[in-house]
C-alpha positions as CSV (number, residue, x, y, z in Angstrom):
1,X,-6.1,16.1,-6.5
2,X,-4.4,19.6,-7.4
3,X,-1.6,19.8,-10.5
4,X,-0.7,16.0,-10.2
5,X,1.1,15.0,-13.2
6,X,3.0,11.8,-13.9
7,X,4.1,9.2,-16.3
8,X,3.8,5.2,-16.2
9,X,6.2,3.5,-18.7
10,X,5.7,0.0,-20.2
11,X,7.0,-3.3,-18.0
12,X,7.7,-1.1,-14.6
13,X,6.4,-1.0,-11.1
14,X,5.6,3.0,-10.2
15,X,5.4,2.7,-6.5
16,X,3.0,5.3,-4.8
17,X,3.9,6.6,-1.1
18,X,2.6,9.0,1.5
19,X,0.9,9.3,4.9
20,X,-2.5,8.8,5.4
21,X,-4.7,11.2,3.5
22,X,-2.3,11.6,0.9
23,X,-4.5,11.2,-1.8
24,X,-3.1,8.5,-3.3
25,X,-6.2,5.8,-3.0
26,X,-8.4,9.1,-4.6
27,X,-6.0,9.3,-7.4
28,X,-6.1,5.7,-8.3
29,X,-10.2,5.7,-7.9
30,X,-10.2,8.9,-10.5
31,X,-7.8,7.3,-13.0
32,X,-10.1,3.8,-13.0
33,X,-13.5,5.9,-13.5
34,X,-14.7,4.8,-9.9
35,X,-14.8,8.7,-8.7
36,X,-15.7,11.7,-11.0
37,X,-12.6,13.9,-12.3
38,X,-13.1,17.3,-12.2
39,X,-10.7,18.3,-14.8
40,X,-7.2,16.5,-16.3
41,X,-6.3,14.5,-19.1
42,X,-5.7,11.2,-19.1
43,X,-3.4,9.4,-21.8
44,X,-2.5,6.0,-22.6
45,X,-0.2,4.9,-25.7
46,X,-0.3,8.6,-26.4
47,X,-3.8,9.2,-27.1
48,X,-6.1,11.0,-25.1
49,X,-8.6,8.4,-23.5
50,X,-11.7,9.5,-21.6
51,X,-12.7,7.5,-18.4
52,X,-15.9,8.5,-17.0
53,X,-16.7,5.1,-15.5
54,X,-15.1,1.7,-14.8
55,X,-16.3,0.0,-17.5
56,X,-15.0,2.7,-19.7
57,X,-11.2,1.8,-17.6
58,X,-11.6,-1.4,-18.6
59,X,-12.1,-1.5,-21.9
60,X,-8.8,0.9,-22.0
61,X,-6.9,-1.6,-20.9
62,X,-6.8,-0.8,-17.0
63,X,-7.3,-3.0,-14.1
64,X,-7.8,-2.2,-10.6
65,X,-6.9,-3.9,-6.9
66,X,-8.8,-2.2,-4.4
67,X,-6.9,-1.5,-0.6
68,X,-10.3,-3.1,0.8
69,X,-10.2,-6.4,-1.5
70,X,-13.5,-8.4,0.3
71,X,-15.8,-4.5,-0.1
72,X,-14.4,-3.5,-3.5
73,X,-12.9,-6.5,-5.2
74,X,-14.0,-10.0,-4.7
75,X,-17.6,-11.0,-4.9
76,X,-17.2,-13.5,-1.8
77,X,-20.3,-15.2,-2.5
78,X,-19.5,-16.4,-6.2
79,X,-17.3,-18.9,-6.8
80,X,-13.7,-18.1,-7.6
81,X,-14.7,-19.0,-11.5
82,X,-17.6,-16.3,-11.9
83,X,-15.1,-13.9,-10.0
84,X,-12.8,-14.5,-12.6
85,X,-14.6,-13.9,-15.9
86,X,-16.9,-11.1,-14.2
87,X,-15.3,-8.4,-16.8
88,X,-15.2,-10.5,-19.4
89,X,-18.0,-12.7,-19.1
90,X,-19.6,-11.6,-22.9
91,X,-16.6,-14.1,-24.3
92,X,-18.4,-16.9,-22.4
93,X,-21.9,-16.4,-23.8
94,X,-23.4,-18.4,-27.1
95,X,-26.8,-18.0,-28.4
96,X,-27.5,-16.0,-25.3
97,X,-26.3,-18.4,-22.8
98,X,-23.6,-18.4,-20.7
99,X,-21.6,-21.6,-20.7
100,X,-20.4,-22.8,-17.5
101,X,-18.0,-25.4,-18.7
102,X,-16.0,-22.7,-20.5
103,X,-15.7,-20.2,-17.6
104,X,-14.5,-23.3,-15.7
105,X,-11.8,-24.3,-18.1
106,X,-10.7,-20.6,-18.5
107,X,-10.9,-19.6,-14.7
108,X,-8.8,-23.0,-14.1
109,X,-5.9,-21.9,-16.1
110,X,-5.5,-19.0,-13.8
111,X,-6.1,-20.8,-10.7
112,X,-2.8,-23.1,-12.1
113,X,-1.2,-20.2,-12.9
114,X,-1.2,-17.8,-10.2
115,X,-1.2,-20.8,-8.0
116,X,-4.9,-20.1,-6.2
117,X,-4.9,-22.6,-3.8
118,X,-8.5,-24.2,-3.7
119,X,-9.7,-27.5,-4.2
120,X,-12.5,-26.4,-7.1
121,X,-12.9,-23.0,-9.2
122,X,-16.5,-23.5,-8.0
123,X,-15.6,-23.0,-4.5
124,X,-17.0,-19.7,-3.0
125,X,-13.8,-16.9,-2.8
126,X,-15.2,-16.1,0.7
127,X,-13.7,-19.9,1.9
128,X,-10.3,-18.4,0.3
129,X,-7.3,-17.0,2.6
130,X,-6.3,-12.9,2.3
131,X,-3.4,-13.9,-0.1
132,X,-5.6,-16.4,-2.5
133,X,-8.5,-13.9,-2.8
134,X,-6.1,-11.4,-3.8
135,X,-5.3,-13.9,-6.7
136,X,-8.5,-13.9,-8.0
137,X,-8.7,-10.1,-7.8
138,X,-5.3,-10.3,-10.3
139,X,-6.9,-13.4,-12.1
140,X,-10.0,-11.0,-13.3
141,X,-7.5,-8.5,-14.8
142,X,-5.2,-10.9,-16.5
143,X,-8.6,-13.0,-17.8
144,X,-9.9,-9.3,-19.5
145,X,-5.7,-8.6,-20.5
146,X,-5.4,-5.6,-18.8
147,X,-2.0,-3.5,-19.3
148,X,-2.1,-1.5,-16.4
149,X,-2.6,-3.0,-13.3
150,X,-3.6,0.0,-9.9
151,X,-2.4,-1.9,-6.9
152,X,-3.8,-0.3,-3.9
153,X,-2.0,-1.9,-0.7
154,X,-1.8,-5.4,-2.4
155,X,-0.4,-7.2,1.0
156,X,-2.6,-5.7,3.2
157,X,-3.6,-8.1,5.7
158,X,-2.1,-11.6,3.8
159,X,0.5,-13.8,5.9
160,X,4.2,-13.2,4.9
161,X,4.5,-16.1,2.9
162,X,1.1,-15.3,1.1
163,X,3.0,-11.4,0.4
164,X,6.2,-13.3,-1.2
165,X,4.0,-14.8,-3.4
166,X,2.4,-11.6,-4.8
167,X,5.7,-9.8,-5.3
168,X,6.7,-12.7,-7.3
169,X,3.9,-12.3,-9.6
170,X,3.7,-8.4,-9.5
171,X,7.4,-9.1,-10.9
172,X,6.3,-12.0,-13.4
173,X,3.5,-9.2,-14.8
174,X,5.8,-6.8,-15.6
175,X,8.2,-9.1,-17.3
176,X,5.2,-9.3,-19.6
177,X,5.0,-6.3,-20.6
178,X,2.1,-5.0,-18.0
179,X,2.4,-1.5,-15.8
180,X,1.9,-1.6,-11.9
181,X,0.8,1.5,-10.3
182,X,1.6,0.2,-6.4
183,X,0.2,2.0,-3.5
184,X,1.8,1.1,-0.5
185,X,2.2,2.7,3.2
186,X,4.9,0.1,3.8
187,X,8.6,2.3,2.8
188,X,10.3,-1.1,2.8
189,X,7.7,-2.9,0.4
190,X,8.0,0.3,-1.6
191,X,12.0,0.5,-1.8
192,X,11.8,-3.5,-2.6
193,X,9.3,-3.7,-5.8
194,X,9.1,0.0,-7.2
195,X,11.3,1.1,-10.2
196,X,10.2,4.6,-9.5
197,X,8.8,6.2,-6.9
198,X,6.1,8.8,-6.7
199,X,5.7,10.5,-3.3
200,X,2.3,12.4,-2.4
201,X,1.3,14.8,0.0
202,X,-1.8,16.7,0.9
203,X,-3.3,15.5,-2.6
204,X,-0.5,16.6,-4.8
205,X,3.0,14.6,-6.1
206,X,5.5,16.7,-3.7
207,X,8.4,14.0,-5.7
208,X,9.5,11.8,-7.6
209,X,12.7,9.6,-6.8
210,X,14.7,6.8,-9.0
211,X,14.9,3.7,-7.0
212,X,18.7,3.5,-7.2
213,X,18.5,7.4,-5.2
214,X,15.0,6.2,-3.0
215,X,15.5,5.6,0.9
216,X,13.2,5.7,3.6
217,X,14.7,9.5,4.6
218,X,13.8,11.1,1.8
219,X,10.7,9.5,1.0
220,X,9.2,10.7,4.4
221,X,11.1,14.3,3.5
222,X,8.5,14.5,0.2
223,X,5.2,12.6,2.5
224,X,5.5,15.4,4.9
225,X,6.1,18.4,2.5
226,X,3.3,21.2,2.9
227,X,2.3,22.7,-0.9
228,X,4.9,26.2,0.4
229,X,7.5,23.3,1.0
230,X,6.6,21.6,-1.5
231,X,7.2,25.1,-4.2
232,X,10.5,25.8,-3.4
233,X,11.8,21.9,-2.8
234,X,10.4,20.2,-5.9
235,X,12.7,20.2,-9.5
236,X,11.0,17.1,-10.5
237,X,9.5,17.3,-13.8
238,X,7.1,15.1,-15.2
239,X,5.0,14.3,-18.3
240,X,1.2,13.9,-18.3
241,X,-1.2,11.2,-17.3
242,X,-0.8,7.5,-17.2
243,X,1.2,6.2,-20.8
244,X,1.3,2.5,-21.3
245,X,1.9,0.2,-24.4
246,X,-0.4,-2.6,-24.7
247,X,1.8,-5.2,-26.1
248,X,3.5,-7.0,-23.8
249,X,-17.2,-38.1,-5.2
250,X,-20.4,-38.1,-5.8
251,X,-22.7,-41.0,-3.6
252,X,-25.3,-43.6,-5.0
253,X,-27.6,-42.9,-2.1
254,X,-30.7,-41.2,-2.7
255,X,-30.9,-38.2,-0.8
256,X,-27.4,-37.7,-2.1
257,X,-28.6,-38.0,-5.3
258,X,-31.9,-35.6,-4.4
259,X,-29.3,-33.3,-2.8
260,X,-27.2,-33.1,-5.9
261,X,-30.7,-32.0,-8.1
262,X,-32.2,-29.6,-5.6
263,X,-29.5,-28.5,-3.2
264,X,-29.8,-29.0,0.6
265,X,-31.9,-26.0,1.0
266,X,-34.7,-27.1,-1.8
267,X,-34.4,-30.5,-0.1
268,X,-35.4,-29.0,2.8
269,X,-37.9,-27.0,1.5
270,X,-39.6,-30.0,-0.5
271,X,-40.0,-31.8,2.5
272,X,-41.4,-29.3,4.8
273,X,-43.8,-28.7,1.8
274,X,-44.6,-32.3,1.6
275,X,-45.1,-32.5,5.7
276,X,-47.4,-29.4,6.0
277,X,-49.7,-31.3,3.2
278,X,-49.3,-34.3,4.7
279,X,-50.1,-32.6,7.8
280,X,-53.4,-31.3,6.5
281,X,-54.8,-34.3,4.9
282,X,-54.1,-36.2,8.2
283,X,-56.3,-33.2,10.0
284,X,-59.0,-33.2,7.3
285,X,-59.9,-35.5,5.1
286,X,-61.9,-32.8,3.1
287,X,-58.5,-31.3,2.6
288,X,-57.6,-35.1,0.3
289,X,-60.2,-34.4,-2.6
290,X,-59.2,-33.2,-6.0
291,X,-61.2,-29.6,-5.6
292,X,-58.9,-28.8,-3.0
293,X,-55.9,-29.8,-5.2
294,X,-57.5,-27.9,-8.0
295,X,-57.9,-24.7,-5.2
296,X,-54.2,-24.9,-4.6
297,X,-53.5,-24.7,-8.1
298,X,-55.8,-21.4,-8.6
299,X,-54.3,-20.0,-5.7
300,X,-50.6,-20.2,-7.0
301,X,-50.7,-18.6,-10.3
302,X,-50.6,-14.9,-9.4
303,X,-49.0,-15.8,-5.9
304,X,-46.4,-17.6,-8.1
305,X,-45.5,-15.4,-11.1
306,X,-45.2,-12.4,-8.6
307,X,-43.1,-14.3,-6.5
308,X,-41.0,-15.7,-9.7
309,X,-40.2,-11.9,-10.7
310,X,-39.6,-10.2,-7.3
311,X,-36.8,-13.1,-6.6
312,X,-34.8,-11.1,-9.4
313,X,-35.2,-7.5,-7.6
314,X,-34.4,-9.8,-3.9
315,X,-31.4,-10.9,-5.0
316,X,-30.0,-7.8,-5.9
317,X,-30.9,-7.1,-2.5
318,X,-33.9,-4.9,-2.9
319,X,-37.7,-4.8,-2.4
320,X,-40.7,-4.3,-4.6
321,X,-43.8,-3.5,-2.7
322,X,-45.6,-2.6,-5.9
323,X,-45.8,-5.8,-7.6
324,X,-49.2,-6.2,-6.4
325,X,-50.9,-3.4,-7.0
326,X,-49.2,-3.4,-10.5
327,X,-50.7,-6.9,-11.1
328,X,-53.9,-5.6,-10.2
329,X,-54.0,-1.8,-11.6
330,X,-52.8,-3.6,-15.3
331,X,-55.5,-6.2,-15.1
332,X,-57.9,-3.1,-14.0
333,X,-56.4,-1.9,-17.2
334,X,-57.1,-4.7,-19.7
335,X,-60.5,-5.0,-18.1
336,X,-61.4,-1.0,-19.2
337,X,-59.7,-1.9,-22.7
338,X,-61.9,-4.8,-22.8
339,X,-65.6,-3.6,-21.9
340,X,-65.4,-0.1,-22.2
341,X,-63.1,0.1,-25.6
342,X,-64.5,-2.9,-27.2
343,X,-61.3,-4.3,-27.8
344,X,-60.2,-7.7,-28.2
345,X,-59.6,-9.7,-25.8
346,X,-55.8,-10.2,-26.9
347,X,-55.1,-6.8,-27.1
348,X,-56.8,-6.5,-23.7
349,X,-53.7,-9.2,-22.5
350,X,-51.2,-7.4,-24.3
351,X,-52.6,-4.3,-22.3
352,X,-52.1,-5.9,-19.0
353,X,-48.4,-7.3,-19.5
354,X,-47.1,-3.7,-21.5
355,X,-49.4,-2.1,-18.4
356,X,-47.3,-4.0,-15.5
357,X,-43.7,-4.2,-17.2
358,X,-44.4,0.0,-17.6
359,X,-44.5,-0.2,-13.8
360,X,-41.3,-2.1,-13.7
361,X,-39.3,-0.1,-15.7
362,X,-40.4,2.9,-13.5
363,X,-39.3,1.2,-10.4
364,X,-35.9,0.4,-12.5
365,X,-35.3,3.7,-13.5
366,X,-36.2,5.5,-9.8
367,X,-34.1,2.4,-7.7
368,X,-31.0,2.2,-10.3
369,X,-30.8,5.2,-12.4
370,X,-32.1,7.6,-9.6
371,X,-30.7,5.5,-6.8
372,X,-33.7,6.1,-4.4
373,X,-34.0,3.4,-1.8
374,X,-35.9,0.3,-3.3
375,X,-38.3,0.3,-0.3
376,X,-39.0,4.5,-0.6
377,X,-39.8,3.8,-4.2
378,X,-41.7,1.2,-4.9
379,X,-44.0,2.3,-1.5
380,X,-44.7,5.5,-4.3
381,X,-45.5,3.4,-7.5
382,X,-47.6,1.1,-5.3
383,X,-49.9,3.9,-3.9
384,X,-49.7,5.6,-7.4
385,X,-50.7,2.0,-9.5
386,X,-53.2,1.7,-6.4
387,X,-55.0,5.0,-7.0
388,X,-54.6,4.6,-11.2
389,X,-56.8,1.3,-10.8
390,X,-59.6,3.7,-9.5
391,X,-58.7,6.3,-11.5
392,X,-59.4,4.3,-15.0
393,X,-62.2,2.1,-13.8
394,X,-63.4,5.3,-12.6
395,X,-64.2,2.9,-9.0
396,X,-66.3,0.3,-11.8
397,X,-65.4,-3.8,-10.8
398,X,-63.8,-5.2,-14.6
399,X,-65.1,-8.5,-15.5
400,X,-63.3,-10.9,-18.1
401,X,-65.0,-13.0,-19.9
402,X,-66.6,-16.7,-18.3
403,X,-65.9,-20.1,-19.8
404,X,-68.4,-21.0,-22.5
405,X,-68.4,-17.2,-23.9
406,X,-66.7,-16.9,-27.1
407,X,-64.1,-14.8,-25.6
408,X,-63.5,-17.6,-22.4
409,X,-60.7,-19.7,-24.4
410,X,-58.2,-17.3,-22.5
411,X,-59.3,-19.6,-19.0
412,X,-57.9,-22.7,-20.9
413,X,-54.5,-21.4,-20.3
414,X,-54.8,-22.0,-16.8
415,X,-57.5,-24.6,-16.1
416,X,-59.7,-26.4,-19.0
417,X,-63.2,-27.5,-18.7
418,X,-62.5,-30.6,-17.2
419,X,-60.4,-28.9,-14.5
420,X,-57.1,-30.0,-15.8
421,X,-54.4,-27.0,-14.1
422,X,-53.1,-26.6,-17.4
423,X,-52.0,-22.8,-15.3
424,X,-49.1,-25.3,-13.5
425,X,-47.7,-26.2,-16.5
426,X,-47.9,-22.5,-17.8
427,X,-46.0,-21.6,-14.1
428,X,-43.4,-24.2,-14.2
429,X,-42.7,-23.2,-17.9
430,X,-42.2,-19.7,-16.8
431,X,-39.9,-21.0,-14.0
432,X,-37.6,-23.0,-16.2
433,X,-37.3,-19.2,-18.5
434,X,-36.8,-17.4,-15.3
435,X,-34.2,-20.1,-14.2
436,X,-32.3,-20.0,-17.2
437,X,-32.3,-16.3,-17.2
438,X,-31.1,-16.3,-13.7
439,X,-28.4,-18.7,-14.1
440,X,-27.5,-18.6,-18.0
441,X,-27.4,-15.5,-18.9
442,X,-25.3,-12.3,-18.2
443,X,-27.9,-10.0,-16.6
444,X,-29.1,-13.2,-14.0
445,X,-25.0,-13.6,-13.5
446,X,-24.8,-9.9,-12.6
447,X,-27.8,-9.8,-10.7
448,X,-26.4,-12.1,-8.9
449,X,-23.6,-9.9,-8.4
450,X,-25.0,-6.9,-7.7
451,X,-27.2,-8.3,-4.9
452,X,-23.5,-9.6,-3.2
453,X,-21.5,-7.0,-3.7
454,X,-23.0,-4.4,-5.7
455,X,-19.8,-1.8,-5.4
456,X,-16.9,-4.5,-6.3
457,X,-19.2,-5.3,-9.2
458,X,-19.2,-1.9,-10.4
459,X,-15.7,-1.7,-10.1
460,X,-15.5,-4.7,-12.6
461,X,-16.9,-2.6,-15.1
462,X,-20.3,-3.7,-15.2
463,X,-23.0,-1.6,-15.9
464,X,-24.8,-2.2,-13.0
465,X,-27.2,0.4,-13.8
466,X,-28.9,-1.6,-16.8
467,X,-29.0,-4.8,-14.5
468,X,-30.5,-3.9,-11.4
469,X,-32.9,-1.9,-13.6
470,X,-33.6,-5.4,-15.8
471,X,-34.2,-7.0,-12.3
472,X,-37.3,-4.7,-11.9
473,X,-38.4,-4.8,-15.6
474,X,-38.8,-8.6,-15.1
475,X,-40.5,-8.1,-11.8
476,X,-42.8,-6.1,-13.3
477,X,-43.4,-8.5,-16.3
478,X,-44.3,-11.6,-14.2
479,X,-46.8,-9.0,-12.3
480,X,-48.2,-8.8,-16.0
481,X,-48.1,-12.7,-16.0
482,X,-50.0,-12.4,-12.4
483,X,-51.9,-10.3,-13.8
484,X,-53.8,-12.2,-16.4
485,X,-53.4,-15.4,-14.4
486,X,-55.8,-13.6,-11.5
487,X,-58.5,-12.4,-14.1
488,X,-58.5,-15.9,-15.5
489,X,-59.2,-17.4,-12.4
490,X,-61.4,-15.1,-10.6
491,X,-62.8,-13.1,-13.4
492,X,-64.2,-10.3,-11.4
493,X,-61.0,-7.7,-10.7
494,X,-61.8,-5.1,-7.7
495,X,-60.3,-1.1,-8.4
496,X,-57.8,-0.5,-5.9
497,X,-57.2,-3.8,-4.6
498,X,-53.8,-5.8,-4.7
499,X,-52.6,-4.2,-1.7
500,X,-50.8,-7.2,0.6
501,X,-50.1,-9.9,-2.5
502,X,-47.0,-8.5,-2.5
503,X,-46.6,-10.1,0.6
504,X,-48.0,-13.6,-0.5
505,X,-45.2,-13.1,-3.4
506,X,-42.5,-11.8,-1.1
507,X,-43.3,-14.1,1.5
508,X,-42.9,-17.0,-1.1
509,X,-39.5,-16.4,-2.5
510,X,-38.1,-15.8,1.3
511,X,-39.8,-19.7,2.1
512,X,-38.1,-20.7,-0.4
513,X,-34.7,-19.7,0.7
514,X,-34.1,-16.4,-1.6
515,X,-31.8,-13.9,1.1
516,X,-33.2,-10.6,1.8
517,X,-29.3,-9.7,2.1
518,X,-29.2,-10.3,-1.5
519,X,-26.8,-12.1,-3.6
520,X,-28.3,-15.6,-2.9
521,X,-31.6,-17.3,-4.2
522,X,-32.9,-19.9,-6.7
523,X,-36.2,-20.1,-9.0
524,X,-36.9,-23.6,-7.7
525,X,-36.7,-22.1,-4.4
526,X,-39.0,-20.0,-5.0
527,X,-41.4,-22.5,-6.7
528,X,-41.6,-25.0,-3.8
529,X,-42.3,-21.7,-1.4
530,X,-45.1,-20.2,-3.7
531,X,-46.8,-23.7,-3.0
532,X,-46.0,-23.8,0.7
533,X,-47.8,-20.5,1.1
534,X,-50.8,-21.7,-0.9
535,X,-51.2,-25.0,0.5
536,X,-50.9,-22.8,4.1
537,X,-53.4,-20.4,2.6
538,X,-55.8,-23.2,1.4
539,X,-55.2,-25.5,4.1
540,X,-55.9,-24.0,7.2
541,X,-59.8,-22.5,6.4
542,X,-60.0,-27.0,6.4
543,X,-59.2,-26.9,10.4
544,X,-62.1,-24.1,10.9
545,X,-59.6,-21.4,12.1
546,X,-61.0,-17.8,11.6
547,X,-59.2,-15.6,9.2
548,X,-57.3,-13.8,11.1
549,X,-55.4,-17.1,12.9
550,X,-54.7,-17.6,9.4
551,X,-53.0,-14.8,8.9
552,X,-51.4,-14.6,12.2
553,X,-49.8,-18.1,11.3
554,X,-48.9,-17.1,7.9
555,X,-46.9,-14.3,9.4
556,X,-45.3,-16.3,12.0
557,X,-43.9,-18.6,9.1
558,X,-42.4,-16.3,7.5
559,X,-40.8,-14.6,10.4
560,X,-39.2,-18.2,11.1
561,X,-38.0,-18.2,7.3
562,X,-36.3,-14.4,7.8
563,X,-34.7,-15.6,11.2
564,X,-33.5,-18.9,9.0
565,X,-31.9,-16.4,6.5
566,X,-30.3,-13.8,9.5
567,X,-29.0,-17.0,11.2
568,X,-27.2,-18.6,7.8
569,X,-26.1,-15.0,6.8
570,X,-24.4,-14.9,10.8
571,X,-22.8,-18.4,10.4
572,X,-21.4,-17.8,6.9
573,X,-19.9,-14.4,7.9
574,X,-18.3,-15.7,11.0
């Protein structure tokens, strides 16, 4: 942009022409905070505002309708409710949780009033047509009572009827008092809905035309005038940046019902988990005594909290390879705290959770903040929480404390003396927290977000920085969970082990239905495929197979599961 100066009054339409490569999509980016601006003032109601970011447009008052709606302005994968409140989604929350049946009520006044055609605000905005998902897009803005409105080729690619609908409402808006800035490479849309018109060329405003004096000649004269053209031709003047004024069935059967409290995916989960036990007790009766029951339940505690916490980083659609050695370098940790230091043993605990959420906020800060790849990254902290294990224990095994000792109350939490799994309880608790954080909260609703459309949600003005980061700190939290869980269970903690549970955890959440595309996933999910894994890993030794068919089998599982996620990603897009 070079010397581009203009005005935007209250209750008009300032239409926006050019050729391609104008400028004009790069103007409307700069003024919302989505690109940097090199220099220029920008001033609503006559003070000077600074927008270094969407979220900073937003809370001035300005909304913003991307050219590409489905890229930069839907989230398709949420429902046309959660699209709706995504900038405003603070109002919704109470006592730190959100509440659904408000952001229902609110979304459906919208969907009445814009006349959304859908049968449900829960259904997803990908199922929507151009002209309906272009609604929502104008829903969001009017839900956080934006003023001024950036349309950036608003019919693009919506039926004719669908585009008489949206003038109608671009006109209803401005009857209320809102500003439209409309980008449009269509002269006649252009001379139709504009009040003004601002004509760009080459990055600058070459002129500026009332309606009543606009045609299609001398629009094209200005869209074609080079900046020596543009010197001599041009007597328009115009008045700094952007000034607004804000005023203005369900069935009785029972898989129905099971359907309707796990969703078809869990459903199918639950039984394939049910068949490959089955499966094995049929095989071996061995496999039917409670020891092996009680096996299972040792072996998914770590498995399961690591799993638990990387299903947050998945569904933003990124990896963390370190979990494991995390897990394993903080409960190295807590292990030198407790036998070389002399500490307690619940400072020792503390040590290993502070220990592996450390970790996580690392991998936050390099993946979100620093915006390395997820996979480059956390391949670093895992070889550097790897090497710190040794480095500590100075290559010494840790041991924690056996039952009977005074300090072996802390194996209670996970199996008591009468070999009660009190650890399942302890993991399903943690999985209900996890759940509600996911689901009820702001950061699990952005995470959410973020792992289906991370650039639209950006563009919402969410600080998508703080969330993915939160999706790593959690991560490495449950590794602090996994952490204590492992020394619990096995007492003896090897330096510079842990590599490849990341893959037990990884593998679990992907079972369990969690997309490696991101933006889809589910705690109980997870659950159910943290005990498939386990009763896998526990079950096959019980048909004599040597370790490495165990392995090979465990592998081939989970490539079935990541072809089962590829294959529903293909259908839904199609």
């Amino acid at each position: 942009m070079i010397n581009l100066n203009f005005d935007l009054k209250k209750g008009e339409i300032l239409g926006v022409a050019g050729l391609m490569g104008a400028g004009r999509t790069d103007m409307a980016r700069i003024i919302f905070g989505a690109d940097p601006m090199d220099s220029g003032e920008i001033y609503i109601r006559g003070k000077k505002v600074k927008i270094n970011s969407p979220k900073d447009a937003v809370k001035n008052g300005i909304g913003y309708l991307s050219e590409d709606r489905k890229q930069f302005g839907v989230i398709v994968d949420m429902s046309i409710a959660n699209n709706i409140v995504m900038t405003d989604l603070a109002k919704f929350i109470k006592a730190g949780l959100i509440h659904d049946k408000e952001i229902e009520t609110e979304s459906s006044k919208f969907v009445k009033s814009l006349s959304i055609k859908t049968p449900s605000v829960a259904q997803l905005v990908r199922n929507l047509s151009g002209g309906n998902q272009q609604k929502v897009v104008i829903a969001k803005w009017l839900e956080q009572n934006s003023d001024i409105l950036i349309f950036d080729e608003p019919t693009r690619g919506i039926d004719v009827g669908a585009k008489s609908e949206i003038y109608e409402l671009m006109t209803s808006l401005v009857n209320m008092g809102k500003s439209i800035i409309m980008i449009s490479s269509e002269l006649t849309e252009i001379l139709r809905m504009s009040d003004r018109v601002m004509v760009m060329c080459e990055g600058r405003k070459t002129g500026e035309l009332d309606i009543a004096d606009a045609t299609q000649e001398k629009i094209l004269y200005y869209a074609t005038l080079r900046e020596e053209q543009s010197q001599m031709a041009s007597n328009v003047s115009t008045k700094n940046t952007n000034n607004s004024n804000k005023n203005g069935s369900s069935s009785n059967s029972v898989i129905s019902k099971l359907k309707n409290t796990f969703g078809l995916q869990q459903l199918i989960i639950l039984i394939v988990l049910f068949l490959i036990y089955g499966l094995f007790a049929a095989l071996s009766p061995a496999f039917r005594s409670g020891s092996t029951l009680t096996s299972i339940f040792d072996a998914s505690y770590y498995v399961g909290f690591l799993a638990l916490g990387v299903t947050f980083v998945i569904i933003t659609a990124g990896i963390d390879l370190s979990i494991g050695t995390s897990m394993m370098c903080a409960a190295i940790t807590g292990g030198v705290v407790y036998n070389q230091l002399h500490a307690p043993l619940w400072v020792a605990l503390l040590v290993i959770l502070a220990m592996a959420t450390a970790v996580g906020c690392l991998n936050g800060f390099l993946v979100a903040k620093l915006k390395l790849p997820s996979f480059i990254a956390t391949l670093g902290t895992m070889m550097i929480t790897r090497g710190l294990s040794s480095i500590l224990s100075n290559v010494q095994t840790e041991t924690f404390p056996l039952r009977g000792t005074s300090d072996g109350w802390y194996k209670s939490i996970f199996r008591t003396s009468g070999d009660f799994p009190t650890g399942a309880i302890v993991l399903i608790g943690v999985a209900i927290l996890c759940a509600i954080i996911l689901n009820k909260t702001r950061t699990g609703r952005y995470i959410f977000a973020i792992g289906s459309n991370r650039e639209a949600t950006r563009l919402s003005g969410v600080n998508v920085v703080r969330s993915e980061a939160m999706a790593y700190i959690i991560a490495g939290f449950c590794a602090g969970l996994a952490g204590i869980a492992y020394a619990a269970t096995y007492t003896t903690i090897m330096p510079g082990s842990g590599a490849g549970f990341e893959m037990d955890g990884i593998a679990a959440v992907v079972v369990g239905g969690t997309s490696l595309a991101g933006g889809v996933g589910s705690i109980l999910g997870t659950l159910i495929g943290t005990f498939i894994m386990t009763v896998l890993k526990v079950g096959l030794p019980y048909l004599n197979l040597q370790p490495h068919y165990q392995i090979f089998i465990t592998g081939f599982v989970v490539i079935l599961a990541v072809y089962a996620d590829i294959y529903r990603n293909r259908k839904k897009n199609q």
